[in-house]
MIZA-467897 format. One record per residue: residue number from 1; x, y, z of N, C-alpha, C in turn. Coordinates in steps of 0.1 Angstrom, whole numbers, plus 2048, in hexadecimal, padded with zeros to 3 digits. Each point is the difference from the previous one (the first is absolute). Example, Ala and Ser with C-alpha at 12.3 -4.5 7.8 and 13.67 -1.06 7.14 Angstrom:
2
REC   resi   npx   npy   npz   capx   capy   capz   cpx   cpy   cpz
REC      1   884   7C7   84E    7F7    80C    800   809   80C   800
REC      2   7FC   80B   7F9    809    80B    800   7F8   80B   808
//
This chain:
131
REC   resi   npx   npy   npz   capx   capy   capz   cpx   cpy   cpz
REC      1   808   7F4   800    7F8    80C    800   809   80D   800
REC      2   7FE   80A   7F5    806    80C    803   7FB   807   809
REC      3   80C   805   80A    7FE    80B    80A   7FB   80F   7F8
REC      4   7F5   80A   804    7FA    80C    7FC   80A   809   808
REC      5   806   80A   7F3    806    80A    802   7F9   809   804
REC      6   805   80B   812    7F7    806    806   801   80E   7F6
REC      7   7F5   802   800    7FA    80E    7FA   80C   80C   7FD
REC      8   808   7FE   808    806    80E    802   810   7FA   7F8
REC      9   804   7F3   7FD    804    7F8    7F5   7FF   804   7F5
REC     10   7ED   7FF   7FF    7FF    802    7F4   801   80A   7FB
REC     11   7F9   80D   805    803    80C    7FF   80F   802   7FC
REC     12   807   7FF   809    80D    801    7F7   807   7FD   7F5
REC     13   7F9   7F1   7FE    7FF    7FE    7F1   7FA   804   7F5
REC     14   7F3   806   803    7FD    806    7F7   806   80F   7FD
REC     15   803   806   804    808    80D    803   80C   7FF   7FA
REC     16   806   7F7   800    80C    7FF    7F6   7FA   7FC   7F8
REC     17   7F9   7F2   7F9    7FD    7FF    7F4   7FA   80E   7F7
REC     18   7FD   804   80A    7F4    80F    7F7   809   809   7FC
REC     19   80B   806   80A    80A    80A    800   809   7F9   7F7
REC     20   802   7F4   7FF    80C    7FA    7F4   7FE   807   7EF
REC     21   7EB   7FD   7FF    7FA    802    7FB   800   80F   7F6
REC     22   7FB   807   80B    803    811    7FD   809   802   7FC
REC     23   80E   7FA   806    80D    80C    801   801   7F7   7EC
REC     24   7FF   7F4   7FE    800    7FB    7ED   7F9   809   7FA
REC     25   7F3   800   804    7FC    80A    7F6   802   80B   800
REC     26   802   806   806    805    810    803   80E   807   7FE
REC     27   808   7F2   7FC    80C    801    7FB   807   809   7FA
REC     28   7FA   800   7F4    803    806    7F3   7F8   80F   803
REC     29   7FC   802   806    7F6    810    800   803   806   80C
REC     30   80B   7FC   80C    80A    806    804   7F1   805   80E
REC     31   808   808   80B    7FB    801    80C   7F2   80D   7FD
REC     32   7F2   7F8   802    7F6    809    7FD   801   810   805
REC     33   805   802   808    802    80F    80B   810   806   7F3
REC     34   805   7FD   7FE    80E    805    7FD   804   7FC   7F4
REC     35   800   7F5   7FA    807    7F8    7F5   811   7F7   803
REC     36   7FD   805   809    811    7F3    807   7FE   7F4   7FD
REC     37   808   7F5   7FF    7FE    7F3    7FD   7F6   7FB   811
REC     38   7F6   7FA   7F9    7FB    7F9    80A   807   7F1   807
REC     39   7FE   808   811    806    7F4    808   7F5   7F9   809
REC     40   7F3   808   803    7FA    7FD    809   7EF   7FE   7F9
REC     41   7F7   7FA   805    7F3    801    7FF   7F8   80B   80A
REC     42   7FC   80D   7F9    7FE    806    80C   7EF   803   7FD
REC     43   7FD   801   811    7F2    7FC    7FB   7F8   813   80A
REC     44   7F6   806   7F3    800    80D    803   7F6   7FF   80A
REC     45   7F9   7F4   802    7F8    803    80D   808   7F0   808
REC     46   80A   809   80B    806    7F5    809   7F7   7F1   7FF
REC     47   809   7F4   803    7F7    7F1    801   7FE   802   80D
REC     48   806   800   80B    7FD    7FE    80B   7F7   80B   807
REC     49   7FE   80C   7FA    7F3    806    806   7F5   7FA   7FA
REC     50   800   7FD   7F1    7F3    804    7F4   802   7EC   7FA
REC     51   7F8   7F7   809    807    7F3    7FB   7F6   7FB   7F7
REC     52   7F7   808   7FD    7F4    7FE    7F5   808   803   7F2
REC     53   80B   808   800    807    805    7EF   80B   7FB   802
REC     54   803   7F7   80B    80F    7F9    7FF   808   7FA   7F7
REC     55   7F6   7F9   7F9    804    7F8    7F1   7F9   808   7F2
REC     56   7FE   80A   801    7F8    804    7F8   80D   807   7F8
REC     57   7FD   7F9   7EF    80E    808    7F8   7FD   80C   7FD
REC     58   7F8   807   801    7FD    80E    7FC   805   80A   80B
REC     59   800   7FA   80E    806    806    80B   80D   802   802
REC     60   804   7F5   7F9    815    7FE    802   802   7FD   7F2
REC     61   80B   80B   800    805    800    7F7   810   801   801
REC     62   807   7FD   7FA    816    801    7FF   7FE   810   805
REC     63   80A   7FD   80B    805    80A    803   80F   7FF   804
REC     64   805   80C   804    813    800    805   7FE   7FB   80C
REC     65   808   7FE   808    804    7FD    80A   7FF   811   808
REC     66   801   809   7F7    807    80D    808   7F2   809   800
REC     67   7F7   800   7F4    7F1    801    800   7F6   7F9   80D
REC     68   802   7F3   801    7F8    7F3    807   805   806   80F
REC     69   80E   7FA   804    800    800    80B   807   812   806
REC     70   807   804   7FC    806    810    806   7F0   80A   7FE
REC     71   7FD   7FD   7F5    7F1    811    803   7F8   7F8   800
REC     72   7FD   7F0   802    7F3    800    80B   7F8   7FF   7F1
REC     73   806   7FB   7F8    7F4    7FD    7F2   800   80F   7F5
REC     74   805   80B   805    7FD    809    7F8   7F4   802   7FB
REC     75   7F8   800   806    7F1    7FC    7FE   7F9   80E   7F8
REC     76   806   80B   801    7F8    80C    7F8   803   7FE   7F2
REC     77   80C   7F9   7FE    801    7FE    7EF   7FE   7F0   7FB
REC     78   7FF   7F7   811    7FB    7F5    7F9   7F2   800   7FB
REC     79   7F4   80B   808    7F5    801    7FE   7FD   804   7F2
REC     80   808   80D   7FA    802    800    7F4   804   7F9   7F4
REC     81   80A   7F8   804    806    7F1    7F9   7F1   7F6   7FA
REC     82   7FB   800   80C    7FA    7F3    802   7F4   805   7F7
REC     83   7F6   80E   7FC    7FA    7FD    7FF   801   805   7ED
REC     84   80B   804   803    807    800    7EF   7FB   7F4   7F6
REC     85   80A   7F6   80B    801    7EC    7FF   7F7   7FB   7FC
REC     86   7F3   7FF   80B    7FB    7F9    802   7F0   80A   7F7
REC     87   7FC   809   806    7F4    808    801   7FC   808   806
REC     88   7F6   80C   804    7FC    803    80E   7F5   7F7   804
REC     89   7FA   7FA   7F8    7F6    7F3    804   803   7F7   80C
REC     90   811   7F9   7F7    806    7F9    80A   803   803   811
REC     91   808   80F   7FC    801    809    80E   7F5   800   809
REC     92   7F6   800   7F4    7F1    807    80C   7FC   7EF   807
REC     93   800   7F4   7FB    7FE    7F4    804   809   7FC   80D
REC     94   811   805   7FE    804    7FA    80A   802   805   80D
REC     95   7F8   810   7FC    7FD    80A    810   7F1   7F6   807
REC     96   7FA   7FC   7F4    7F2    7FA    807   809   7F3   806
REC     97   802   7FA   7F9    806    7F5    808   804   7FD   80D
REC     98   80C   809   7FD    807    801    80C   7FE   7FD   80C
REC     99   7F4   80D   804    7F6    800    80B   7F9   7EF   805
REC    100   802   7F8   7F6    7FA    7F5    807   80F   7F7   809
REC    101   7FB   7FB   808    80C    7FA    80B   7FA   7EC   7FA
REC    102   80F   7FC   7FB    7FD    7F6    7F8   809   7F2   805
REC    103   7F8   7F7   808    809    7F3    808   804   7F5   7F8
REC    104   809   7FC   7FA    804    7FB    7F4   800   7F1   807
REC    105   7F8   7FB   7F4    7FC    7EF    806   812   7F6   7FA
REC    106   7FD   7F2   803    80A    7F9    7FF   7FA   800   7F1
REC    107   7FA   7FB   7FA    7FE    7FC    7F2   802   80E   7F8
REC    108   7FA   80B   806    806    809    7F5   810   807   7FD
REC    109   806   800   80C    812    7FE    801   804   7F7   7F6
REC    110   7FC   7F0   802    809    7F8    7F8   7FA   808   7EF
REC    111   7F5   801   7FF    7FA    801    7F4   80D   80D   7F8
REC    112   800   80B   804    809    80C    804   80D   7FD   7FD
REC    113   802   7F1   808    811    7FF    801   803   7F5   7EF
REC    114   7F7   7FC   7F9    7FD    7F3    7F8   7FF   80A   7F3
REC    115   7F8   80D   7FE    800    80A    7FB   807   805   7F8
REC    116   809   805   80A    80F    80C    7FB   808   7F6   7FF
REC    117   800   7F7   808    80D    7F5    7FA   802   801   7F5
REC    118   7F5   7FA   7F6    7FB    800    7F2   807   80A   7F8
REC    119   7F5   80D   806    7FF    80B    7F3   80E   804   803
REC    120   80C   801   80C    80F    801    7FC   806   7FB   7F6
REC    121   7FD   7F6   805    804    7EC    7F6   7F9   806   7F1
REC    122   7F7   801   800    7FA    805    7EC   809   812   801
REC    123   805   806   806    803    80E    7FE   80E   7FD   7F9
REC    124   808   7F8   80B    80D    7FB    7FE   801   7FA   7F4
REC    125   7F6   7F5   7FC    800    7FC    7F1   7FC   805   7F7
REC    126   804   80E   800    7FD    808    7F3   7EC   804   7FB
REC    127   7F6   7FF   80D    7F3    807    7FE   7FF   80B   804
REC    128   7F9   807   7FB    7FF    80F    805   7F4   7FE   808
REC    129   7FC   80B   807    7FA    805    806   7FA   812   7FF
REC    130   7F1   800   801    7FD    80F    7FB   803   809   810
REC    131   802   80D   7FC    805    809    80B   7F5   807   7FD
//
């Protein structure tokens, strides 16, 4: 019988699978706030306050290291970045979101972590992906 990876396991796995994720795609289009090569997945509405847009690709997007972690996301020009990117549609969906406080089950982690595995795995093999 396999032993069940506790929650906070999984979380962590999915969190790198996802962040592995972003930082491939966002590669080539350099840190959303700045244009520096991206090093980090940075996510414009924090995961650990806002855990309803935690996996959400429209939320995180490549960012620097110097963007993400020293100014705290840069968030006045990520807010502009993002809705360049994505839309103000998108923008206006992930302020609604946010606001909900979201308990992430065992089945939807692995689902999450089973996910981005993939779409890395097809990014790395030469499939695109739309931005």
């Amino acid at each position: 019988m396999r032993k069940l990876l506790p929650i906070p396991k999984l979380l962590e796995l999915a969190r790198q699978a996802f962040n592995a994720y972003i930082r491939e795609r966002d590669r080539h289009l350099g840190c959303i706030t700045c244009g520096a090569p991206v090093d980090d997945a940075g996510h414009y509405k924090p995961a650990g306050s806002y855990s309803a847009v935690r996996y959400d690709e429209q939320n995180v997007n490549g960012q620097c290291e110097y963007c993400n972690r020293h100014k705290h996301g840069n968030l006045d020009r990520y807010k502009e970045a993002m809705v360049k990117k994505w839309g103000i549609e998108h923008y206006e969906r992930i302020e609604r979101e946010c606001r909900v406080s979201k308990k992430w089950e065992r089945n939807e982690l692995q689902f999450i972590i089973n996910t981005y595995k993939s779409k890395l795995k097809a990014l790395k093999n030469g499939a695109t992906t739309p931005n």
